[in-house]
C-alpha positions as CSV (number, residue, x, y, z in Angstrom):
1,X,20.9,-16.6,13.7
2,X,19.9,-15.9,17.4
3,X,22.7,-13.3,18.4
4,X,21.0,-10.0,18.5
5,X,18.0,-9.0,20.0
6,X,17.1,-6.0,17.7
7,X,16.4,-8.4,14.7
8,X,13.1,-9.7,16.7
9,X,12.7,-5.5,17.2
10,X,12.4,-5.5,13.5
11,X,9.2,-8.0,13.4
12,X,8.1,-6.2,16.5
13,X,7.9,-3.0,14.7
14,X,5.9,-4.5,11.8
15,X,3.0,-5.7,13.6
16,X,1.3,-3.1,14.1
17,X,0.6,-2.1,10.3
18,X,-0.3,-6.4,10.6
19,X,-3.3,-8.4,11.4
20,X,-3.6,-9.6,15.0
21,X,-3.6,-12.6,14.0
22,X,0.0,-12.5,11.8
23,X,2.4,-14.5,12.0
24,X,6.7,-14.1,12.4
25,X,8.4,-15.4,9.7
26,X,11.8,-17.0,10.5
27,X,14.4,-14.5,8.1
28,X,16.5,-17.3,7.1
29,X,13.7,-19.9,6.4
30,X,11.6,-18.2,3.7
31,X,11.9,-20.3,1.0
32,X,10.8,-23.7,3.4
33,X,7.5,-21.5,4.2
34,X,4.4,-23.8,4.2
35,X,1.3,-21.8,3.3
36,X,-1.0,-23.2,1.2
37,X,-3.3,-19.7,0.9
38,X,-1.6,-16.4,-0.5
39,X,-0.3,-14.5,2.0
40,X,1.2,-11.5,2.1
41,X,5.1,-10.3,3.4
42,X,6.0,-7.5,4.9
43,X,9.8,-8.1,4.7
44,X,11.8,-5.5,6.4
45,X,15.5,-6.2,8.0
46,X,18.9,-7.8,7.6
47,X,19.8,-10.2,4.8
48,X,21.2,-12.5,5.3
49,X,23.2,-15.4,6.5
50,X,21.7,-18.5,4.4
51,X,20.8,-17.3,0.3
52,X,19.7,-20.8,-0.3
53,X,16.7,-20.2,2.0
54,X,15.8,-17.4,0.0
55,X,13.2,-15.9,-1.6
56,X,10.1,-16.7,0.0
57,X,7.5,-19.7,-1.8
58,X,5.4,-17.8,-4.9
59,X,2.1,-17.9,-3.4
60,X,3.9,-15.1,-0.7
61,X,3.6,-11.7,-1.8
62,X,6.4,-9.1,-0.4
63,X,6.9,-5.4,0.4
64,X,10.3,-5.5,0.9
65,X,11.1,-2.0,3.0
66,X,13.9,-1.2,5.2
67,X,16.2,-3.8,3.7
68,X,20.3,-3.9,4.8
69,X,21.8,-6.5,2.4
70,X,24.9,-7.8,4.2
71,X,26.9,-9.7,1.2
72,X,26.8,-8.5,-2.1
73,X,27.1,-11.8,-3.0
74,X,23.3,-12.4,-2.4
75,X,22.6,-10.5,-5.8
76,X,24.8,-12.6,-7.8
77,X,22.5,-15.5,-7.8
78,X,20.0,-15.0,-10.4
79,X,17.0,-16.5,-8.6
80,X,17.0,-13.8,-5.8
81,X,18.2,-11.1,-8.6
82,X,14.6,-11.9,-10.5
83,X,12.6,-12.3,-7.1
84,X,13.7,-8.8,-6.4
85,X,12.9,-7.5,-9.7
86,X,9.3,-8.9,-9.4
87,X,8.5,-7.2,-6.3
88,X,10.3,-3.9,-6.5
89,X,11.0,-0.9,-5.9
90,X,12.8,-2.3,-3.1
91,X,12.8,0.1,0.0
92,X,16.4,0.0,1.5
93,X,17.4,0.8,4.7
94,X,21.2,2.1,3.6
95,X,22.1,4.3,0.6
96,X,25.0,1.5,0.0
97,X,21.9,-1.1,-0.6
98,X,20.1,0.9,-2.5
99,X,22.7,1.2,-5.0
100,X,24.1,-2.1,-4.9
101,X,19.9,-2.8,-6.4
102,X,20.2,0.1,-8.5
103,X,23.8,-0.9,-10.3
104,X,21.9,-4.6,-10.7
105,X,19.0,-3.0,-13.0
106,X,16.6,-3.3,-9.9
107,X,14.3,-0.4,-8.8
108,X,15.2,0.7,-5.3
109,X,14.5,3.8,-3.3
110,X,16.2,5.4,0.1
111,X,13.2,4.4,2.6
112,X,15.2,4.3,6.3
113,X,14.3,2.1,9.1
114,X,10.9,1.3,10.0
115,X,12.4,1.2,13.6
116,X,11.9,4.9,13.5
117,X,7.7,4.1,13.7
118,X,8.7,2.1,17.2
119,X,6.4,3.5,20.3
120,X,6.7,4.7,23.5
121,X,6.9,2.2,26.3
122,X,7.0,4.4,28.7
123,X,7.5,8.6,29.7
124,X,10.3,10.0,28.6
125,X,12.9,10.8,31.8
126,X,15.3,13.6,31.4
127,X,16.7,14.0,34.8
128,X,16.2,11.4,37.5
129,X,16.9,7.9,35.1
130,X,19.9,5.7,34.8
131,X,22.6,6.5,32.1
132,X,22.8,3.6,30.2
133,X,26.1,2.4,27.9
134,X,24.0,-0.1,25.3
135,X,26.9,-2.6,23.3
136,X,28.2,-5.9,23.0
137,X,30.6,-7.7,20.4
138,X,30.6,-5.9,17.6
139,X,32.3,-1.9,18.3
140,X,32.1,-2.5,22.0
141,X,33.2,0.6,23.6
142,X,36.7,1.0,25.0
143,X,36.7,1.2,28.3
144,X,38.8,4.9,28.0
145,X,35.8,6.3,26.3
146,X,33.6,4.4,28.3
147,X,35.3,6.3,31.8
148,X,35.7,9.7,29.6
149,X,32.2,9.4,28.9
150,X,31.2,9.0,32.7
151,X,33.4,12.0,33.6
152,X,31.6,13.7,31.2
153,X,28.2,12.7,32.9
154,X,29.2,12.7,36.7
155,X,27.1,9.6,36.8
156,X,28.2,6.2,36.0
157,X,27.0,4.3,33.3
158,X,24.7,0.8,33.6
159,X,26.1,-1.6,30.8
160,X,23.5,-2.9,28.9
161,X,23.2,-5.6,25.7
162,X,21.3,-6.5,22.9
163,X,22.7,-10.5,23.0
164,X,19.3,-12.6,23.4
165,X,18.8,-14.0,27.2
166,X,16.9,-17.1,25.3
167,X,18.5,-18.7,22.4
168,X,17.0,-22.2,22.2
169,X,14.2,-23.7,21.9
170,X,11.6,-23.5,19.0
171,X,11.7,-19.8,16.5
172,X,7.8,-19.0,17.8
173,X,9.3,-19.6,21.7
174,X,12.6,-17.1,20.8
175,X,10.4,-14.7,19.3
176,X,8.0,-14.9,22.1
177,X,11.0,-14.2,24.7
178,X,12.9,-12.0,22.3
179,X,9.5,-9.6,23.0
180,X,9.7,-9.6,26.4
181,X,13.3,-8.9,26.3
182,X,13.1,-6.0,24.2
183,X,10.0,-4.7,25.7
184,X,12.0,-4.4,28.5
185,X,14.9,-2.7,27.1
186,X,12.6,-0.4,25.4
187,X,10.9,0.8,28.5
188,X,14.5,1.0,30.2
189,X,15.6,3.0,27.4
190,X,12.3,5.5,27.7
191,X,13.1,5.9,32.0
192,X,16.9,6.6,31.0
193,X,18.4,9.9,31.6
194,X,20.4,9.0,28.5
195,X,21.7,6.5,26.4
196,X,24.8,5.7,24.7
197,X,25.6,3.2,22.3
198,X,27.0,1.7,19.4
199,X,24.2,0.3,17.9
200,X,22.0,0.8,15.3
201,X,18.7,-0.8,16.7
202,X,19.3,1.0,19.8
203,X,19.4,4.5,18.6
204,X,16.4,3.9,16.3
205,X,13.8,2.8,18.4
206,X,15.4,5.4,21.0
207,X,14.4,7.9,18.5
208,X,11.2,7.2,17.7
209,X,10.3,7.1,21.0
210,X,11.9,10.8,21.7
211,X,14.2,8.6,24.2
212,X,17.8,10.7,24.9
213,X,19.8,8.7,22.6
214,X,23.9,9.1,21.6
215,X,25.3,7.1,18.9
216,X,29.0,7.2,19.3
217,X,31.1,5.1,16.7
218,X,34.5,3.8,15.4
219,X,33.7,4.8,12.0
220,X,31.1,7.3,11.8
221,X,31.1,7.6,8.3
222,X,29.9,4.0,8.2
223,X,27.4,3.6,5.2
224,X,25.0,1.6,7.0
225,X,24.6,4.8,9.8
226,X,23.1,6.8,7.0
227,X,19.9,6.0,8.5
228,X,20.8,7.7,11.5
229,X,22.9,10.6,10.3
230,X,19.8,11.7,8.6
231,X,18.2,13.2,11.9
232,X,21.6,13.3,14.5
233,X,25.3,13.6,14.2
234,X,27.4,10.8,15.5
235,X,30.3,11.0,17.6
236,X,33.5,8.6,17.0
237,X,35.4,7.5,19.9
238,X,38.0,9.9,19.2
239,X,35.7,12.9,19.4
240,X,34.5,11.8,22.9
241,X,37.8,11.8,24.3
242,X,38.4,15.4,22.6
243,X,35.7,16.7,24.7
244,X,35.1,18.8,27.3
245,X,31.3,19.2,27.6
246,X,29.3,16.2,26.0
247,X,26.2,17.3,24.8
248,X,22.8,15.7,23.8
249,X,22.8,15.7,19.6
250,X,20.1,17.6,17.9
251,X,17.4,16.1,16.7
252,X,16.0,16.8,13.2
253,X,12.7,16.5,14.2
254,X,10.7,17.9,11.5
255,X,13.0,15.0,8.9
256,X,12.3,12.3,11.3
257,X,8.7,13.0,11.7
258,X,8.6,13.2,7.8
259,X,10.5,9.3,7.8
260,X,7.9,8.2,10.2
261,X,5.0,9.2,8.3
262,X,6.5,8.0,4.9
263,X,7.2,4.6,6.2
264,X,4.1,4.3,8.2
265,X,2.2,5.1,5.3
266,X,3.9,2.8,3.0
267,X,3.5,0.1,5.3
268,X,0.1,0.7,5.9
269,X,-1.2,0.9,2.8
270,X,0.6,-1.9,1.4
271,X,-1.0,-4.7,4.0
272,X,-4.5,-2.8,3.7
273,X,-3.8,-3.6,-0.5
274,X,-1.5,-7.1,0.2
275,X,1.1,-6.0,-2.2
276,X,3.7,-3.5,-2.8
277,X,1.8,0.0,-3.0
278,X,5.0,1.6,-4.4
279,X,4.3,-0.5,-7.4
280,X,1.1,-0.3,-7.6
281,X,-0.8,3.0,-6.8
282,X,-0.7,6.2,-8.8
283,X,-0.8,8.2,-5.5
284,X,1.4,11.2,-6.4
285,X,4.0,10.3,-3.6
286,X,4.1,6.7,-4.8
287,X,4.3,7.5,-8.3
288,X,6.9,9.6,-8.1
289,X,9.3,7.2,-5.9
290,X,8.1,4.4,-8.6
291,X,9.8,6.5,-11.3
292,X,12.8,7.2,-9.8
293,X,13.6,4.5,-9.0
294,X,12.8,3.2,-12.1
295,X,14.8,5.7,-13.6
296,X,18.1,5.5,-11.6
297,X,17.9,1.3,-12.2
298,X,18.2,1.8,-15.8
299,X,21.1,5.0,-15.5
300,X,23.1,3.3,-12.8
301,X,23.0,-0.6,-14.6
302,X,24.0,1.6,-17.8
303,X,27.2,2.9,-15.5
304,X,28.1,-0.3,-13.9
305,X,28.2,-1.5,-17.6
306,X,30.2,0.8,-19.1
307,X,32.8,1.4,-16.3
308,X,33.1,-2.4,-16.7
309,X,33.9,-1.7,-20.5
310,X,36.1,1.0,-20.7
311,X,37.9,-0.5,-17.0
312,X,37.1,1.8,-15.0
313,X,37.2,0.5,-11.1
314,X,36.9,-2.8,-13.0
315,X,38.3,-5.3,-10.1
316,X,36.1,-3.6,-7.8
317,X,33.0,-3.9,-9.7
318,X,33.2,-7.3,-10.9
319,X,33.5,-8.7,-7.1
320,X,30.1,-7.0,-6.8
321,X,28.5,-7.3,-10.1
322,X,30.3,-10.3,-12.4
323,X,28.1,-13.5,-12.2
């Protein structure tokens, strides 16, 4: 699918723990990969729209890290189920995907978003930029908050989106353009004053950058903002209208230099060994993320089992984990 921008951000942030020479791998053409050599994966992002492109040929080695799965569905097929057991712990971007692996019997740990690790394009500007409103289709801002929000600033607000400006043409020529457009938006974002938005892959990359970033949200509880909430608070739409001073969120930044390091490590050392280092090194950090996620596979597949036994949120749990 070519309607979002921040999924070629999620490549872009991979590269540089890659080879110069590495190549982008089309997310929902995996399993068509030609490659006659072993090759290695680093598999990080959104999954996905088509589960029978999925998983990737043998001969491709994964780290999967910062994975959202979309449709629990995807785990009810038995193929991906066992590709995912082969190359866990699986790092997952979302507390809610890392116990949908977890009540499946699959080793999974809380990793965050590797968009975190994204550089600066640019000096940070705290004064003299634009203020920037970053949305599009999906939670597009009212336009109440959106003119609340500008009374707030005394400064009007430049609306931005993450909707691709190329969308045909071959995958190498929309990743190559994809780049340019969200190099550009990442530079925009660094010369803002501030930026507000309702999106996840803008507030990342905004953070990791120490760009002034302001995720405000219909739903701020929203399982999949767990990888924000972690280092900011989050306003709902209703608290912006509530308010009569709109300030800049604190920063954790001891937390979200800790998540950098972490991921940057794990990716690092992963393409330096071409396999999953969780799995494989007896590094104290790794070994200890190993366990536990070994651990809470076996407790939470023992739960999921008996609650489906004794009936307890039985409907529920068989749409996720029947087969």
């Amino acid at each position: 699918m070519r309607n979002n921008v921040g999924d070629v951000l999620q490549g872009m942030v991979a590269a540089p723990f890659l080879p110069e020479d590495a190549q982008p791998v089309d997310r929902e053409a995996t399993r068509e990969l030609q490659i006659e050599e072993d090759a290695f994966l680093l598999a990080n992002g959104w999954y996905m729209h088509n589960f029978d492109s999925f998983p990737p040929p043998p001969n491709v080695t994964p780290l999967y890290i910062s994975v959202h799965i979309a449709d629990s569905k995807m785990l009810k097929i038995k193929r991906i189920r066992d590709h995912f057991k082969e190359h866990a712990p699986i790092g997952c971007r979302d507390r809610k995907t890392e116990k949908l692996f977890l009540g499946w019997g699959i080793p999974a740990y809380y990793s965050g978003c590797l968009t975190v690790t994204t550089q600066k394009r640019a000096p940070i500007k705290n004064i003299t930029g634009e203020a920037l409103l970053v949305d599009n289709v999906d939670h597009q801002i009212p336009e109440e908050v959106k003119e609340k929000i500008e009374l707030l600033l005394g400064k009007s607000l430049k609306r931005v989106s993450h909707d691709p400006e190329f969308t045909t043409g071959s995958f190498d020529n929309y990743v190559i353009e994809g780049k340019k457009q969200m190099n550009t938006l990442l530079k925009r974002y660094c010369e803002a004053e501030v930026i507000v938005t309702t999106k996840i892959h803008c507030t990342l990359p905004c953070l990791g950058m120490g760009a002034n970033v302001i995720l405000i949200h219909p739903n701020p509880g929203d399982p999949r903002l767990e990888t924000v909430r972690e280092f900011m608070p989050i306003y709902s739409f209703k608290d912006i209208l509530g308010l009569d001073v709109l300030q800049q969120p604190a920063v954790d930044t001891e937390r979200l230099a800790a998540r950098k390091n972490i991921l940057s490590a794990i990716a690092k050392d992963s393409v330096a060994e071409g396999r999953n280092i969780i799995k494989h090194s007896n590094k104290p950090v790794y070994k200890k993320i190993r366990r536990s996620s070994k651990r809470n596979a076996k407790l939470y597949r023992l739960a999921v089992k008996i609650m489906l036994t004794v009936g307890v949120k039985k409907e529920q749990l068989q749409k996720v984990y029947s087969v």
